[in-house]
OpenMM code with the backbone's topology and positions (N, CA, C; nanometers):
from openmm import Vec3, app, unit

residues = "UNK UNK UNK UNK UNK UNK UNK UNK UNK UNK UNK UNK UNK UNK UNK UNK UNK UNK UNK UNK UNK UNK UNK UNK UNK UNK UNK UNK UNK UNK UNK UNK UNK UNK UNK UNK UNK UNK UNK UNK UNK UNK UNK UNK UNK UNK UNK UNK UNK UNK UNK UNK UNK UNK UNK UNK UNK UNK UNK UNK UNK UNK UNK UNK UNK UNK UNK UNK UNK UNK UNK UNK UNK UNK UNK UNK UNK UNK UNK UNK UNK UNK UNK UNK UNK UNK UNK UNK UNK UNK UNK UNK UNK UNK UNK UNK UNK UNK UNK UNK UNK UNK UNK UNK UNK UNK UNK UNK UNK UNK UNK UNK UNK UNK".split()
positions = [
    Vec3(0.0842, -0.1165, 0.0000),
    Vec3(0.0000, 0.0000, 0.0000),
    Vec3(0.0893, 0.1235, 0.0000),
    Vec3(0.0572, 0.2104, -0.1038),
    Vec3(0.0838, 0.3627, -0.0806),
    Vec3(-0.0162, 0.4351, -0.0934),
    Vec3(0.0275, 0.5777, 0.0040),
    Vec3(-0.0487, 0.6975, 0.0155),
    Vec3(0.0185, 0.7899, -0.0659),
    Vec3(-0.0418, 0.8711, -0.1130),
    Vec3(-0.0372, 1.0034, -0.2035),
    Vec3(-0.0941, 1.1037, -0.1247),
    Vec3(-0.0420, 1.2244, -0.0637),
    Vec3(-0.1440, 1.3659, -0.0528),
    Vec3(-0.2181, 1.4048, -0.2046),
    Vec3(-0.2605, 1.4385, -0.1799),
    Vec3(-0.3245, 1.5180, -0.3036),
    Vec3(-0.3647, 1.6483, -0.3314),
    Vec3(-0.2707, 1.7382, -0.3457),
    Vec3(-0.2755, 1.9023, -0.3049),
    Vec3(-0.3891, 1.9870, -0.4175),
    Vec3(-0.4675, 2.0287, -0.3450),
    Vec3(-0.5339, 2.0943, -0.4622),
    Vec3(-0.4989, 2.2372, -0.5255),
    Vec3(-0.4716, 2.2575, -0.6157),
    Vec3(-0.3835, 2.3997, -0.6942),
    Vec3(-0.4577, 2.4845, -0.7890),
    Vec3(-0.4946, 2.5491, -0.7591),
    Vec3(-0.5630, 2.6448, -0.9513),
    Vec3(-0.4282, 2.6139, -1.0087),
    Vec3(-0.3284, 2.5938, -1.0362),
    Vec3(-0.2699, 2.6090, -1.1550),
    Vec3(-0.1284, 2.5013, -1.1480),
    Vec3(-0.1971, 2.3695, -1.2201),
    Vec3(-0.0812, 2.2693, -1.2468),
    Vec3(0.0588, 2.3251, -1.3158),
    Vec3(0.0842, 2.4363, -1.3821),
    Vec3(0.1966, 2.4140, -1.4156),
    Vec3(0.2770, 2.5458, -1.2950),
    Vec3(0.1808, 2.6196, -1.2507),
    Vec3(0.2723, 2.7023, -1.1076),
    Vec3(0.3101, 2.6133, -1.0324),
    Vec3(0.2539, 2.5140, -0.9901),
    Vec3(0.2673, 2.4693, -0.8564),
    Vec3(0.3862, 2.3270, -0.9225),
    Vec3(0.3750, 2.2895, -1.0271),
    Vec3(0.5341, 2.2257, -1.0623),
    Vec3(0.6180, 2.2655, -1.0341),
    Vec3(0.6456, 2.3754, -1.1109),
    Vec3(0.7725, 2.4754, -1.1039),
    Vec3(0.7747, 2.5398, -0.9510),
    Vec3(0.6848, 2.5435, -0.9091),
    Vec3(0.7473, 2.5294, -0.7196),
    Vec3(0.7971, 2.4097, -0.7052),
    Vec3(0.7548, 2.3245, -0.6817),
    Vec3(0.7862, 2.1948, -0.5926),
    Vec3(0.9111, 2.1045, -0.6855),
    Vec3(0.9215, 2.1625, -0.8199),
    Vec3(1.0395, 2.1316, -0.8692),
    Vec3(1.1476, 2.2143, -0.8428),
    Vec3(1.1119, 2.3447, -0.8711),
    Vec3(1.2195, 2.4141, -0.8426),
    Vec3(1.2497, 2.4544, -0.7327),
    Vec3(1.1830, 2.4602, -0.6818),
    Vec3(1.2216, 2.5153, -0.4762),
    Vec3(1.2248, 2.3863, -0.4078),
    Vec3(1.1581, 2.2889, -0.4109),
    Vec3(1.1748, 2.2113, -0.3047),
    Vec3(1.2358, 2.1152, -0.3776),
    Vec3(1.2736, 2.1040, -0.5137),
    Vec3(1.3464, 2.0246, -0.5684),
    Vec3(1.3385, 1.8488, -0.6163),
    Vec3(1.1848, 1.8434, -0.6362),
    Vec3(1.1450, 1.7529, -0.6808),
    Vec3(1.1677, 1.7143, -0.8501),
    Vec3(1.0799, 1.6169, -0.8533),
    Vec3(1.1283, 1.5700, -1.0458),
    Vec3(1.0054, 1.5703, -1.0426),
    Vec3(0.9647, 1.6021, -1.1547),
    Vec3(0.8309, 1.5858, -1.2241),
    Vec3(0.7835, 1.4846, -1.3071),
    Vec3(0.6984, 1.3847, -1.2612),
    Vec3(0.6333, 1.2807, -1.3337),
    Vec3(0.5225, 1.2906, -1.4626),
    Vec3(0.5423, 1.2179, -1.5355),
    Vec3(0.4622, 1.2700, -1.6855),
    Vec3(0.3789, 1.1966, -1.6112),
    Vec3(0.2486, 1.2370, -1.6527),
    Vec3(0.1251, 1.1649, -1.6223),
    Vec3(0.0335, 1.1752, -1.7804),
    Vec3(0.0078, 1.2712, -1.8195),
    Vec3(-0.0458, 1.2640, -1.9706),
    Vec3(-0.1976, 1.3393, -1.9405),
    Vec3(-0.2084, 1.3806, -1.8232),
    Vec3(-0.3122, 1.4539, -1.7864),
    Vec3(-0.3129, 1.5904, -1.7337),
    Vec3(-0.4005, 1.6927, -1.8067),
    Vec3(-0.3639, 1.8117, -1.7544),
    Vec3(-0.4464, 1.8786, -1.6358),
    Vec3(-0.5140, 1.7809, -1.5352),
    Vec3(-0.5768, 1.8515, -1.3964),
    Vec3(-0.4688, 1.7837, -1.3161),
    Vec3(-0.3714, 1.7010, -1.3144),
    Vec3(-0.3199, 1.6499, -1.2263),
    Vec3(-0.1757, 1.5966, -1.2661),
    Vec3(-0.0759, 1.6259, -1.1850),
    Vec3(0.0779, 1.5810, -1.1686),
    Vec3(0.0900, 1.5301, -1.0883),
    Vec3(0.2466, 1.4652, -1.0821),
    Vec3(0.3045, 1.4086, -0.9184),
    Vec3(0.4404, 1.4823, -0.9553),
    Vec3(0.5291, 1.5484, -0.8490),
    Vec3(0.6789, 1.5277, -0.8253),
    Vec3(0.6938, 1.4231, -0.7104),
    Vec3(0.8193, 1.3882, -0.7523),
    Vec3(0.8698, 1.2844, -0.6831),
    Vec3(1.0135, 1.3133, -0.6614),
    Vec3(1.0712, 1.2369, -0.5368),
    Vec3(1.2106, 1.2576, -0.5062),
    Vec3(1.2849, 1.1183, -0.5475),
    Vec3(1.3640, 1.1839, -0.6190),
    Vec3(1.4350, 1.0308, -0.7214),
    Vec3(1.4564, 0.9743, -0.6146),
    Vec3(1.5006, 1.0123, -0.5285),
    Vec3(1.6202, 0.9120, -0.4056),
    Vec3(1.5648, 0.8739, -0.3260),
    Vec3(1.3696, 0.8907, -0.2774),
    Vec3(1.3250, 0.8595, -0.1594),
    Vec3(1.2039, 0.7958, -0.2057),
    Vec3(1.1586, 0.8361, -0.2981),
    Vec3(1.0469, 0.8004, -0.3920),
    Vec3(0.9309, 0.9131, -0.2849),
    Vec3(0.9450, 0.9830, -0.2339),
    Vec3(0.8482, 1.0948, -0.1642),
    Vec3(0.8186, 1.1453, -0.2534),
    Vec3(0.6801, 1.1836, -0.2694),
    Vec3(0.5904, 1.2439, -0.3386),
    Vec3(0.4601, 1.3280, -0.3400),
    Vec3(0.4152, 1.4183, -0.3964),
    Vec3(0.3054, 1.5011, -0.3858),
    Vec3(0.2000, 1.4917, -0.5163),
    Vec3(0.1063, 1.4835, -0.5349),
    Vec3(0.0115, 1.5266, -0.6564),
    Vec3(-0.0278, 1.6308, -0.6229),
    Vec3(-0.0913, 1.6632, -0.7365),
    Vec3(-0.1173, 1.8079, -0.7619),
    Vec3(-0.2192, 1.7761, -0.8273),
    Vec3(-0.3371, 1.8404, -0.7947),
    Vec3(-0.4549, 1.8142, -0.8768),
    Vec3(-0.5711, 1.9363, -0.8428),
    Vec3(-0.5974, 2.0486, -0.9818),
    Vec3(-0.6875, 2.1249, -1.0045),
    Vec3(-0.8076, 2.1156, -0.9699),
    Vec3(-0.8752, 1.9482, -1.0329),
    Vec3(-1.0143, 1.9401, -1.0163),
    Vec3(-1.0191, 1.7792, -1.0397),
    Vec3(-1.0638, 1.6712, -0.9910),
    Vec3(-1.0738, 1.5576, -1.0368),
    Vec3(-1.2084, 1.5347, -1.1435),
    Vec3(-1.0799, 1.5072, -1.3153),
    Vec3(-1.2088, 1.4983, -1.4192),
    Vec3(-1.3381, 1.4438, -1.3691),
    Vec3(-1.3648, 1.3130, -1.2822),
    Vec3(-1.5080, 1.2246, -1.3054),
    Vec3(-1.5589, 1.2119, -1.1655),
    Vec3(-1.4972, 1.2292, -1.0604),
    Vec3(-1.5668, 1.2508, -0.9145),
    Vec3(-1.6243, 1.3886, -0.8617),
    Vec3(-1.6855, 1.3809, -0.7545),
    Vec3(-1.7850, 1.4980, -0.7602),
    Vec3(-1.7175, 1.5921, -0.6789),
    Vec3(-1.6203, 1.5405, -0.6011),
    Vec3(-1.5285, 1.5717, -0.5018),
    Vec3(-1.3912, 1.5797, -0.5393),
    Vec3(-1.2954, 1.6884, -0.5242),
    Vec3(-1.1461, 1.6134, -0.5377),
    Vec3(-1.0948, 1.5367, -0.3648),
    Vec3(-1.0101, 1.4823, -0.3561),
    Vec3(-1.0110, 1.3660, -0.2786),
    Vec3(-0.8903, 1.4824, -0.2243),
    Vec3(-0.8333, 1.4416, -0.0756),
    Vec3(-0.7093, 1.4533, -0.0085),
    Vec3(-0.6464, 1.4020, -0.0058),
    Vec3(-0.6367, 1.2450, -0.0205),
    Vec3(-0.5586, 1.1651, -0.0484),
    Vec3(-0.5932, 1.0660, -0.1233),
    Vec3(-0.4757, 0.9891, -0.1751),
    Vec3(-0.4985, 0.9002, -0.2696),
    Vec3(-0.4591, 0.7407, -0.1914),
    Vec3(-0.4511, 0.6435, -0.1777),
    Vec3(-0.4388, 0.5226, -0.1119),
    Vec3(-0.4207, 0.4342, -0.2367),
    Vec3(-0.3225, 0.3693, -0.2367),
    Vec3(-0.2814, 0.2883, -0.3798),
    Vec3(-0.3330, 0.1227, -0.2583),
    Vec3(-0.4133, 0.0884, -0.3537),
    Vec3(-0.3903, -0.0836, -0.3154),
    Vec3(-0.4002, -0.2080, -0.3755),
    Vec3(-0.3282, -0.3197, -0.3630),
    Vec3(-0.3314, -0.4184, -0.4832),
    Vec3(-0.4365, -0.5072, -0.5363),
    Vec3(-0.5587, -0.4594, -0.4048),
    Vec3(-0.7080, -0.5175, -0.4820),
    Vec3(-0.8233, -0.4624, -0.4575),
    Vec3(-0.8215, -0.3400, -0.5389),
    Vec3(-0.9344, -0.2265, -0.5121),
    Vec3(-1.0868, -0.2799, -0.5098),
    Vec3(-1.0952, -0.4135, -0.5847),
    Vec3(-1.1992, -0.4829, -0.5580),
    Vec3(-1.2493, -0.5390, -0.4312),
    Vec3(-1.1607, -0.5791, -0.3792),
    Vec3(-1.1568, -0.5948, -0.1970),
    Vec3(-1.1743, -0.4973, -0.1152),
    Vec3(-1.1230, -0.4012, -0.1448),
    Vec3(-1.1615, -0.2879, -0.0801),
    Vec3(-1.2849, -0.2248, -0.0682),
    Vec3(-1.3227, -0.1905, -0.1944),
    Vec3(-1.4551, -0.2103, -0.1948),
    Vec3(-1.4975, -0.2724, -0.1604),
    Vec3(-1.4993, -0.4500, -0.1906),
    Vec3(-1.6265, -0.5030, -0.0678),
    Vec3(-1.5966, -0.4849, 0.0568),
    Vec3(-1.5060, -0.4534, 0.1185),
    Vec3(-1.4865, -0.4165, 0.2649),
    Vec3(-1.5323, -0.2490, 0.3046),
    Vec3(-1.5432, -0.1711, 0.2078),
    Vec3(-1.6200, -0.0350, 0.2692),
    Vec3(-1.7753, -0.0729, 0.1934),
    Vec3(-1.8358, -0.1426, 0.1243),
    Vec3(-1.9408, -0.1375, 0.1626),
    Vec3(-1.9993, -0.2535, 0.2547),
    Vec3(-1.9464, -0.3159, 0.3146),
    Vec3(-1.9805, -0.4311, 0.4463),
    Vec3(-1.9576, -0.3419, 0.5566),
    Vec3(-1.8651, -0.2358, 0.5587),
    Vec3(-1.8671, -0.1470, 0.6384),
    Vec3(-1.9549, -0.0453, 0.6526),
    Vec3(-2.0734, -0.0140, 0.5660),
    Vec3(-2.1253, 0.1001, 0.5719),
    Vec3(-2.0621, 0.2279, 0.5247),
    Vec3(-1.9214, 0.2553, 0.5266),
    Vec3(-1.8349, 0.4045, 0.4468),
    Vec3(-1.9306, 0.4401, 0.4106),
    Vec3(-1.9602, 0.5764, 0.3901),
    Vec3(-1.9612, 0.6841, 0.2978),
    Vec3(-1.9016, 0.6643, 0.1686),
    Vec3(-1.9626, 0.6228, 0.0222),
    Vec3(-1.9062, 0.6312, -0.0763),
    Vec3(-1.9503, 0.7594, -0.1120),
    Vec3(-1.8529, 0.8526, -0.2136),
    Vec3(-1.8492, 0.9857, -0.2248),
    Vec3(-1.8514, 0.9235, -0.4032),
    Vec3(-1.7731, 0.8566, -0.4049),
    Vec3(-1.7554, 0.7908, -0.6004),
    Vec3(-1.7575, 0.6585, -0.5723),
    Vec3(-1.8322, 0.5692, -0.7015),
    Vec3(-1.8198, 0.4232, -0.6798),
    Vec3(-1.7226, 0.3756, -0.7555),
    Vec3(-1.7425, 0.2477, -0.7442),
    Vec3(-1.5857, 0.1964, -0.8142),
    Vec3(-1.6308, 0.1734, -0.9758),
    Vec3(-1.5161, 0.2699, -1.0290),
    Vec3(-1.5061, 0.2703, -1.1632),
    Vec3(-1.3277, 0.2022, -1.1970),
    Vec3(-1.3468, 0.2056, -1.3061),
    Vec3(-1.2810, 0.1859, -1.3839),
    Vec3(-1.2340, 0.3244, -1.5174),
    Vec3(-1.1305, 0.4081, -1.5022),
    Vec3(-1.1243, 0.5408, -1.5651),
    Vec3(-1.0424, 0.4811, -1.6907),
    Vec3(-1.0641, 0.6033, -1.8041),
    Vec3(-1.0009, 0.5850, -1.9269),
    Vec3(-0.8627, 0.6056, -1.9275),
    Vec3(-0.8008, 0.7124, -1.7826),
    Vec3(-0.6768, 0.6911, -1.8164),
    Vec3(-0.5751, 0.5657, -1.6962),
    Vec3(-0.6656, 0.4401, -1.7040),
    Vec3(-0.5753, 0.3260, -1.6583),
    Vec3(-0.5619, 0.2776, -1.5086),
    Vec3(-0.6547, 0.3415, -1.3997),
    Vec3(-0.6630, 0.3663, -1.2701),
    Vec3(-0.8807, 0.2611, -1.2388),
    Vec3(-0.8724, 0.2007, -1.1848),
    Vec3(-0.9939, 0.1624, -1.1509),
    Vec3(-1.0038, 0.2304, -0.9494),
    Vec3(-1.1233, 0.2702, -0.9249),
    Vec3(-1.0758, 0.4139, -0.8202),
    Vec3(-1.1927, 0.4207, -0.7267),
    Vec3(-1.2297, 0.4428, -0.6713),
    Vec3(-1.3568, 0.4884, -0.5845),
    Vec3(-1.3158, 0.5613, -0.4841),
    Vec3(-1.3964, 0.6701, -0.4131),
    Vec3(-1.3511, 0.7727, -0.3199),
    Vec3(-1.4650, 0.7407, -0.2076),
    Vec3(-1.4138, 0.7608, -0.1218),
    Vec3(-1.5224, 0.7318, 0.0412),
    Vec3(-1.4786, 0.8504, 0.1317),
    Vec3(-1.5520, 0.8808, 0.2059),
    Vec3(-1.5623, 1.0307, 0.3209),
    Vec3(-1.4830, 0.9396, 0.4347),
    Vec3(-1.3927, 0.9494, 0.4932),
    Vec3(-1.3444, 0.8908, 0.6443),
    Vec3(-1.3876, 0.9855, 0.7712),
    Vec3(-1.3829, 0.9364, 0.8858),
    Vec3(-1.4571, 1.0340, 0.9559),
    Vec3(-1.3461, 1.1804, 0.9799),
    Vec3(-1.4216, 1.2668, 1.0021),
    Vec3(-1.3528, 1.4142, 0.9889),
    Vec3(-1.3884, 1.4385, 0.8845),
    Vec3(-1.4386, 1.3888, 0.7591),
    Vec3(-1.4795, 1.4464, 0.6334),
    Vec3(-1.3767, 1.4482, 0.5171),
    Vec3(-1.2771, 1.4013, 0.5793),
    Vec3(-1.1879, 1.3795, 0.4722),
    Vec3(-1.2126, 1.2678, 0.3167),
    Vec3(-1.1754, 1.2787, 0.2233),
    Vec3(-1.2023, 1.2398, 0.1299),
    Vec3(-1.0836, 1.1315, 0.0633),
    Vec3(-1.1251, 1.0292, 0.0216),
    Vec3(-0.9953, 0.9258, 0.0496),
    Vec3(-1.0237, 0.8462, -0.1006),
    Vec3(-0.9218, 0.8842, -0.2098),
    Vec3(-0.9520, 0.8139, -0.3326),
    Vec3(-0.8616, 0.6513, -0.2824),
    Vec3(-0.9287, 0.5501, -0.3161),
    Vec3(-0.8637, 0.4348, -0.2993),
    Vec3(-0.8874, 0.3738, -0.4026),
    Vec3(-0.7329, 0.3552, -0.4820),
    Vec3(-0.7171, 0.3259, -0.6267),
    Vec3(-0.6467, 0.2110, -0.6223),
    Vec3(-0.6392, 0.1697, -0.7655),
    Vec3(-0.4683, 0.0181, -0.8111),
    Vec3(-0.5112, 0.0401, -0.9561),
    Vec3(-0.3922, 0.0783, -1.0203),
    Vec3(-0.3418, 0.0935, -1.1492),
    Vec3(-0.4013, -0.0360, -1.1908),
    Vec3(-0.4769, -0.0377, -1.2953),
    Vec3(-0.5689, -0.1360, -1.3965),
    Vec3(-0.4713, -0.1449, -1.5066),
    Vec3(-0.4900, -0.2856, -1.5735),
    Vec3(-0.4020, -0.3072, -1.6877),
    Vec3(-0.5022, -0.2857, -1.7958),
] * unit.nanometer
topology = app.Topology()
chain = topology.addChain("A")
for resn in residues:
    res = topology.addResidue(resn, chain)
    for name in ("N", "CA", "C"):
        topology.addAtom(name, app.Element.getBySymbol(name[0]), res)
C-alpha cells in the first residue's frame, strides 16, 4: 500500500515549477492536464497536484494505492463508508472509488488497472 497527498492547486503548471524548483522535486509525466506528481528520485516521496478531479464529484485529499481495489470495496461497503464515487474503472488506466473517512476527509482508494 501507498499513500499520495493530493494538493489541490488552480494552476498545475505554477505549482510544478514550485515543488520542482524550490523544493526540488522531479516531475512525473502523467499525460493529464488537472493532475501531476513530483517525486524525489532518491526517496520516492511524493506530492500530486490536482486542479479538479475529471469524473468525481469531489477532489479527494488523499490518494491510497492498493493491490485489490476490488476488496476494498467489498470491505467499505460491508462497512457502511460513505461512498463519495463508486468503483469505476477510468479511461486513463486507474480503476478508483472515493469514500468520506470520519472528519470528512475524502480518500480516493485506487490500483493501477491493466
Amino acid at each position: 500500500m501507498a499513500v499520495t497527498p493530493n494538493l489541490h492547486v488552480p494552476d498545475i503548471a505554477e505549482a510544478v515549477r514550485f515543488w520542482t524548483g524550490v523544493v526540488g522535486l522531479a516531475p512525473e509525466e502523467m499525460g493529464l492536464d488537472w493532475v501531476a506528481r513530483c517525486t524525489d528520485p532518491a526517496t520516492g516521496a511524493h506530492v500530486q497536484l490536482v486542479t479538479h478531479d475529471a469524473t468525481a464529484p469531489e477532489d479527494s485529499a488523499l490518494t491510497v494505492k492498493v493491490d485489490d481495489v476490488d476488496a476494498a470495496w467489498a470491505e467499505v461497503l460491508a462497512a457502511g463508508v460513505e461512498v463519495v464515487h463508486p468503483l469505476v474503472t477510468e479511461p486513463w488506466g486507474v480503476r478508483r472509488f472515493f469514500v468520506r473517512a470520519p472528519g470528512g476527509v475524502v480518500v480516493n482508494i485506487a490500483q493501477h488497472h491493466a
